[in-house]
N, C-alpha and C positions, 0 to 999 in steps of 0.2 A: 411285399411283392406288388410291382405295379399291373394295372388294369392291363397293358401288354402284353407281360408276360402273361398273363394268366390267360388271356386270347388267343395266345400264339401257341400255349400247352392245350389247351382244348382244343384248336385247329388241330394239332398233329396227331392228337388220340382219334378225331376224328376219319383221318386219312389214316392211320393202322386199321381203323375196325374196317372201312370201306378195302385197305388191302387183303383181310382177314375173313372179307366176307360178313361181317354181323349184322345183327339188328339195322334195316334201312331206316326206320323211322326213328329209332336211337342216334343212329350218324347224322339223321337230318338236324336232330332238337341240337345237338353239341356242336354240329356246327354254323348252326344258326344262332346256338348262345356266344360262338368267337365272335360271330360280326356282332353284336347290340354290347358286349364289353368291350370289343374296341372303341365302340362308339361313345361310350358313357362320358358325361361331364363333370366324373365325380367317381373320384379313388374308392377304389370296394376296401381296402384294405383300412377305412376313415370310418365303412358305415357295421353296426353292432352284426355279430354274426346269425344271431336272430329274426334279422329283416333282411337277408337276401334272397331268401324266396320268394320277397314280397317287390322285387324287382322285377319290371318288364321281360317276357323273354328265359328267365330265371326260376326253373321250378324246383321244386324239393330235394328233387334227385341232383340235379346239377349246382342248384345252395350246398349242398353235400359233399361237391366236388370242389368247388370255390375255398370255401373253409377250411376242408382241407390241404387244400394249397397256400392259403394265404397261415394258415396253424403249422406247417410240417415244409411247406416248400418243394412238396412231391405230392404226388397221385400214382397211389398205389397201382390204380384200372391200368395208368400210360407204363409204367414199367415193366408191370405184365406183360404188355402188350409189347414192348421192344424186347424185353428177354426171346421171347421166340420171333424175335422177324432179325434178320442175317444186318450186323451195322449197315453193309454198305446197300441194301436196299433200304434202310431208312435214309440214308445220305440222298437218297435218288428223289427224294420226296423234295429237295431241296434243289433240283435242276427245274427250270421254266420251261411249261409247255409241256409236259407229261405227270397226270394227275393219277392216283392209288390202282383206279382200273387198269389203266397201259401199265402200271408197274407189274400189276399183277401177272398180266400176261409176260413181261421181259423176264421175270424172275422164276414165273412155275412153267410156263411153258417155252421159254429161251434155256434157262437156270438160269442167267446171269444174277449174279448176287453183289457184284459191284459195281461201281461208274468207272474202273479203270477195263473192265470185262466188257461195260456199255461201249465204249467208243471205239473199243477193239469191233466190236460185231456192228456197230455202224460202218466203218474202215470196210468190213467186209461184205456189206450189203444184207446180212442176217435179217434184220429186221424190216426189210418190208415183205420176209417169208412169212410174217405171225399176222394173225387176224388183227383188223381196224389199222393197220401201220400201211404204209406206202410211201415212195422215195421220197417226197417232202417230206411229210414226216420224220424221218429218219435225216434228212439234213439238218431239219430246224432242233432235232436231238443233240445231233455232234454238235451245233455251234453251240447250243445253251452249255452242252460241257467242256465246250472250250472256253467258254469265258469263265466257267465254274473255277477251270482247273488257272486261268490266266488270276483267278481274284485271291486264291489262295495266298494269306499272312500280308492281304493288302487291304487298307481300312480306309472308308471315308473318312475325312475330317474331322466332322463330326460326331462321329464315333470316337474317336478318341481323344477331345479337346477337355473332355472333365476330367479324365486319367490323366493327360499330361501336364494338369493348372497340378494336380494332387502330388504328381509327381516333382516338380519342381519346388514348391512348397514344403514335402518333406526332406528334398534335397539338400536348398538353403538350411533349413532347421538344423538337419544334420551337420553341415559343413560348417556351423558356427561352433560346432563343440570339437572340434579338428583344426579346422583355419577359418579363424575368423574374417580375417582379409580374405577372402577368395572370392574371383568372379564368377558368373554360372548365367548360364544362358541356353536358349533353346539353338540349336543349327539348321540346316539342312533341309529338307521339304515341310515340314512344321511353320518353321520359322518362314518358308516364302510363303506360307496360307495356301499349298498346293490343296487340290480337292482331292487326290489322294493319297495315301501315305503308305511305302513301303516297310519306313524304317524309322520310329520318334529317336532325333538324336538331341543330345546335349551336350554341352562344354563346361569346365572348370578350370579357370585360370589361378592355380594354387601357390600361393605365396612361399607354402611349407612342402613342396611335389611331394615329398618322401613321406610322410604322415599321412596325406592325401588315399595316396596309394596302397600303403600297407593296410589302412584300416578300411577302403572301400568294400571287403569284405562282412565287415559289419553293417551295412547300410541295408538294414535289416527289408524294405517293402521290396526288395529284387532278388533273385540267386545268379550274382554277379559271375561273371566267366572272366577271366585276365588273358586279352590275346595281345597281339604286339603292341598293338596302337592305341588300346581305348577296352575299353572294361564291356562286356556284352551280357544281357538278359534275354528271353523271352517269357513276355504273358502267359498267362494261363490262357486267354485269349487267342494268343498267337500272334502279338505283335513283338515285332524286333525293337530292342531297344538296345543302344549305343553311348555310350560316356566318355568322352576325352578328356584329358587331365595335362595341361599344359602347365607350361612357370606363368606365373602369373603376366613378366614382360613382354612376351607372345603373343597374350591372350588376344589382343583385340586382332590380330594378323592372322592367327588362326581362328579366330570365328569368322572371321571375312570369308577366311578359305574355304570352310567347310560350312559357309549359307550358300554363298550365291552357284550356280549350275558352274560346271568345270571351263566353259568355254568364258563366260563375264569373269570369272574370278583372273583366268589366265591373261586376259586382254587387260583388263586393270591392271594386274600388276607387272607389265611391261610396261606402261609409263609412270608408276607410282614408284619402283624400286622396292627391296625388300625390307627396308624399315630399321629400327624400331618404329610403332607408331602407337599412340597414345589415346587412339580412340578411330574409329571406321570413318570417321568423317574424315579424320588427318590421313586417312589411305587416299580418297575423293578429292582429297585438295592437294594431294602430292603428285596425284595422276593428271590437273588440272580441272578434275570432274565436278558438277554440284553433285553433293549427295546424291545417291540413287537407294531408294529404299527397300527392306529386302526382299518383301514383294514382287517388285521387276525385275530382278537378277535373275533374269533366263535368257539373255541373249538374243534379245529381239534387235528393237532397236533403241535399247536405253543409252548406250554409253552415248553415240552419236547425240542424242537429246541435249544428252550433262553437259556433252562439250559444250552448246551451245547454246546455253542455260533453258531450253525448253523442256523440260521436263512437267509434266503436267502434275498438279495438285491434287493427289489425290485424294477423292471421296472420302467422308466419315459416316459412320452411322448417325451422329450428328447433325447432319445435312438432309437428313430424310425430312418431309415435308406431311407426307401420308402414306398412306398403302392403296395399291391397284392389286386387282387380281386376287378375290378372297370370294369366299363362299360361305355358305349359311344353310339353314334350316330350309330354307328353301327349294333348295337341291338335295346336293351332299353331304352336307357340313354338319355336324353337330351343334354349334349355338346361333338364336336367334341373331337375327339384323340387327334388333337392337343392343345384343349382348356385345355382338362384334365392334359395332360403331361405339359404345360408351365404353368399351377397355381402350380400342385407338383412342379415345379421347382422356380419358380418366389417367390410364396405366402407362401410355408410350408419350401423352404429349402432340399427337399428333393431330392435323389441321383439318385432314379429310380423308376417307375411306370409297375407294373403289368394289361396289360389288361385281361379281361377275358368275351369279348361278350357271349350272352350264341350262344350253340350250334342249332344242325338247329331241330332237334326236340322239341325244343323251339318256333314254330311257330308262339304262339303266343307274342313274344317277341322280333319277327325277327332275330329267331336264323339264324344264318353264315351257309350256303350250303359251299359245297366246292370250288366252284368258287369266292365266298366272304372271304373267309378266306384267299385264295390266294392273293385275291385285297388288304385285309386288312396289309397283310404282307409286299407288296409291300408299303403303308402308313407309314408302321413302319419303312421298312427301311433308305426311304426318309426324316422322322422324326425325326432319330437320326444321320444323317449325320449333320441335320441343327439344334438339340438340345443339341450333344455331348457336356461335357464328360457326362449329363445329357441321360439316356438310357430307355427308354421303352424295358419292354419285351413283348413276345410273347404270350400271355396265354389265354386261354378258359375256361371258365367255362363249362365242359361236364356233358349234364346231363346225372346222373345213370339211366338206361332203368328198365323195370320192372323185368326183369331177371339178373341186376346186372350188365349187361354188360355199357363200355362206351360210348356214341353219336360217332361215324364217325369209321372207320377203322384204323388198327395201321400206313398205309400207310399217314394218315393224321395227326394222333396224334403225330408222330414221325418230325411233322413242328413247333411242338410248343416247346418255352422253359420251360413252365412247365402248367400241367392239372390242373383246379382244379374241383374235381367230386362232384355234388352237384345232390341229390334230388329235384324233384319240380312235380311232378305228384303221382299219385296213393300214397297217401300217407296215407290212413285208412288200414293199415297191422296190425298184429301183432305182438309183441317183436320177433319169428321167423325170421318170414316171414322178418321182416326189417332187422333184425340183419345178414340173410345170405346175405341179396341183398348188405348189405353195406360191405359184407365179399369180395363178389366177383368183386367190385368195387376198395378195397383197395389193391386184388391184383394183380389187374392189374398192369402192369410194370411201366405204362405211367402213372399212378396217380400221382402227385407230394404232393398237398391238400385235405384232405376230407372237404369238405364245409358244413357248418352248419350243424350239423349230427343227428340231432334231429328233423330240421324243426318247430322247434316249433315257437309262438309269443307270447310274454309275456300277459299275463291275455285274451286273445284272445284264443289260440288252442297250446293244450298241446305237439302237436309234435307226433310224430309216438315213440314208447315206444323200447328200443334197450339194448342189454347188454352190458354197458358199457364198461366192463372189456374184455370182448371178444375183442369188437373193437381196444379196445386203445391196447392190445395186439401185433393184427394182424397190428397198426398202427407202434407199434415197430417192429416187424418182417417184413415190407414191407418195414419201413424205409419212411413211408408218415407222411405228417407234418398234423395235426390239427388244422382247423380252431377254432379264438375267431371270428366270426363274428361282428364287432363292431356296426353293426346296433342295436341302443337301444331297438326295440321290438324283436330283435335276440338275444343275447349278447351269443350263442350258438357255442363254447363248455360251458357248463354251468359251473361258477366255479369250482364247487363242486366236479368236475370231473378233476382238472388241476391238484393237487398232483398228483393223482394218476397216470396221463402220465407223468408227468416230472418225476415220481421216475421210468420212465419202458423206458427212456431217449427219450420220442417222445416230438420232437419241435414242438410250438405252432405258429402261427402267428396270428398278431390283425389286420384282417381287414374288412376297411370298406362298403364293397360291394357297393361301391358309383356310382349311377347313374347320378349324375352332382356334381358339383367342388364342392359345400357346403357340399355335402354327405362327402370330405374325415377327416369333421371333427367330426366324430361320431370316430375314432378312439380312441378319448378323453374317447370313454364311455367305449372299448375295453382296455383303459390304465387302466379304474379302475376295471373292474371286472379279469383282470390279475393280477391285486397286489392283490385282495382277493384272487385267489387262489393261490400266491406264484410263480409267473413268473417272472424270471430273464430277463437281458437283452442278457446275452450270448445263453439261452436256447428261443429267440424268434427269429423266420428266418427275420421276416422286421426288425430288426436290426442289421442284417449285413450290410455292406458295400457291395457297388455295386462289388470290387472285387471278396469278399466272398461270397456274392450269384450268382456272373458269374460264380463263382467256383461252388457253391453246387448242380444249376441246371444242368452241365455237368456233375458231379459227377452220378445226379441221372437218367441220359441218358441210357434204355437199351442196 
């Protein structure tokens, strides 16, 4: 059982006993041991069961609890405890923005015992007749359970990319001992690297259809369904899974068909013809297109590109140079500056490392006062005496105030090699109301990044609503680079919006706001929603070389 899990089981025991009323300074220790195991730099399930009491944070009773969970894979106290609380209030504990107390009140003195009961008596104004509730309240309720109810059997990316390598792997396996000629490929939202996934599909172009078919029943890791067109599962999980089985002579025409969005597939093949075709490229060279890779197949403006062989090269992970945007011990972060700078250097290869602790109005994050930011600088430069030619820079994450202005004075800001201004408070605004705070942020002098500019979380909270075009505008006119947040519930600038700043020439960068050494490889997920929007490696700043961004942060020095 990883250190997660076992955080996210003691969060929940936690929040039953606080619905259940018990012990306060019990709910406090448990849930004060969730946060110090999330935090850990080192797997509980690695260290002797003997010495977990003798961890930070971790006493007798709660070593107790640990062992037991990592010996049995359950905790007896949490079963308990859900046997008597009604499923759909433990469901509730799973909606943002109403914590165990407010439950307790919707459920003993509402009744409501479900979330489909909740949004009915929001619909009817119920709840701002119960103590501590009031019409906000109750709005910012219904939206959280609209997006609750909107994310249902829809997964981030990342969520599902080690199930689906597993899954094709045992698929091949299998299909050698049926047809060994057979193609097999992933289709459909997977295969364009969308950020989220309704449905993992896949294809098989089978040389033998009929053997294919009769025995796909046997394909023991799925409980296969047989509907007109293709073979269907669902996860334990609760993701949809889909299997096509074509003749093999097809195959390459229908996985064209069933990757790219309905609109690029249908406008292709109106100047390709319907084939046979002998590979996706020969569909692109039949239509007169350059290849268009499956990434871009959403009907933007690729095809027009291909026509006219401009299509842009897109990004590798490869091409990465360093990391901007990471945090440390210092702040948030779990490992030291110097942990974080010798794995970039050591593990990834890379040139140079952007710090960005947050700032001190980040209090709860142990944002940098000025006397720390000081200290911290002195670390850095001590750091790169004995990391050289390996460099850390200087950077902060400053958070944007509510009036748009940056955390600290220009006196301070004028220490770092580069800003990066990020939102993280007051963030129920409106398109305005956000759009000017992030105006007066970018143009500030000392901005170098806008960080995550939306705030949003994938299937979680849609982010503060802004004018895109405004921003990325003022991001060309100020000459500030835009963040790709590579955090997979981030992935913020959202694609959709990357043409349109690279055609107004504002540089992107993918990073991975990483709070320990594992975090700098969500960059991976920053690689892929940059090649759907068409990100180059010359128009990305962590792919310059350490020269070229010594050079561009001084350039952007007021």
């Amino acid at each position: 059982m990883e250190n997660k899990t076992i955080a996210r089981t003691l969060r929940l025991l936690s929040q039953l006993m606080e619905l259940h009323e018990e012990n306060p300074f019990k709910i406090k220790s448990i849930a004060n041991a969730y946060f110090k195991i999330d935090k850990l730099p080192f797997a509980l399930k690695d260290k002797p069961v003997a010495d977990l009491d003798k961890i930070d944070g971790i006493g007798k009773s709660l070593a107790s609890k640990v062992a037991e969970l990592l010996q049995t894979g359950e905790l007896k106290e949490l079963q308990d405890m859900i046997a008597k609380t009604p499923e759909g209030v433990v469901e509730m504990l799973g909606i943002k923005g109403i914590g165990p107390k407010k439950i307790a009140i919707i459920w003993h003195v509402l009744g409501i015992e479900n979330i489909g009961e909740l949004y009915y008596a929001c619909n009817e104004n119920r709840l701002i007749e119960a103590k501590g509730f009031g019409l906000k309240t109750q709005e910012e309720i219904k939206k959280a359970i609209e997006f609750k109810i909107a994310a249902n059997g829809r997964f981030l990316y990342a969520q599902i990319e080690g199930f689906a390598s597993t899954l094709l792997t045992q698929l091949s396996t299998w299909l050698v001992s049926v047809d060994h000629d057979a193609l097999l490929g992933f289709a459909g939202q997977y295969r364009r690297n969308c950020e989220i996934i309704d449905q993992l599909e896949l294809i098989i172009g089978a040389e033998n259809l009929e053997a294919v078919i009769l025995n796909m029943d046997r394909f023991a890791p799925l409980t296969l369904i047989q509907g007109d067109d293709a073979f269907h599962a669902v996860t334990e999980a609760g993701l949809k899974v889909k299997i096509s089985i074509v003749e093999k002579t097809t195959f390459y025409l229908e996985w064209f068909k069933q990757t790219g969005n309905e609109a690029h597939v249908e406008k292709v093949l109106e100047l390709a013809g319907s084939g046979p075709f002998a590979s996706e490229e020969e569909i692109y060279k039949q239509a007169g297109l350059a290849f268009i890779e499956p990434e871009l197949r959403e009907d933007f403006d690729e095809i027009e590109l291909a026509k006219n062989n401009q299509l842009p090269v897109l990004i590798r992970y490869e091409d990465l140079k360093g990391s901007l945007h990471n945090h440390s011990t210092w702040s948030d972060g779990v490992h030291s500056l110097e942990e974080m700078a010798v794995y970039c250097k050591e593990h990834l290869n890379l040139e140079y490392l952007g710090i960005c602790d947050h700032s001190k109005t980040a209090v709860y994050a142990k944002g940098l006062n000025e006397q720390r930011v000081y200290a911290q600088h002195q670390e850095i430069d001590e750091l790169n005496k004995k990391l050289a030619p390996f460099k850390i820079f200087k950077g902060i994450e400053s958070d944007i105030l509510s009036d748009g202005s940056l955390d600290y004075p220009d006196d301070i800001l004028k220490t770092f090699d580069f800003v990066v201004a990020s939102i993280h408070s007051n963030l129920r605004m409106d398109e305005e109301k956000a759009t000017a705070r992030l105006l007066k942020a970018i143009e500030n002098p000392y901005t170098t990044i806008l960080g995550h500019p939306t705030g949003r979380l994938l299937l979680s909270r849609a982010g503060y609503p802004i004018d895109y075009k405004k921003i990325i505008d003022a991001c060309a006119a100020n000459k500030v680079v835009i963040e790709i947040n590579a955090n997979p519930l981030r992935l913020d600038l959202d694609w959709r919006w990357h043409r349109y700043a690279l055609e107004k020439g504002v540089l992107l960068s993918v990073n991975p706001d990483a709070h320990r050494t594992e975090g700098f490889h969500d960059m991976h997920y920053g690689i892929l929603v940059a090649r759907k929007g068409g990100l180059s490696a010359e128009k990305c700043l962590n792919s310059f070389s350490l020269p070229e961004i010594t050079q561009y942060f001084e350039s952007k020095k007021p």
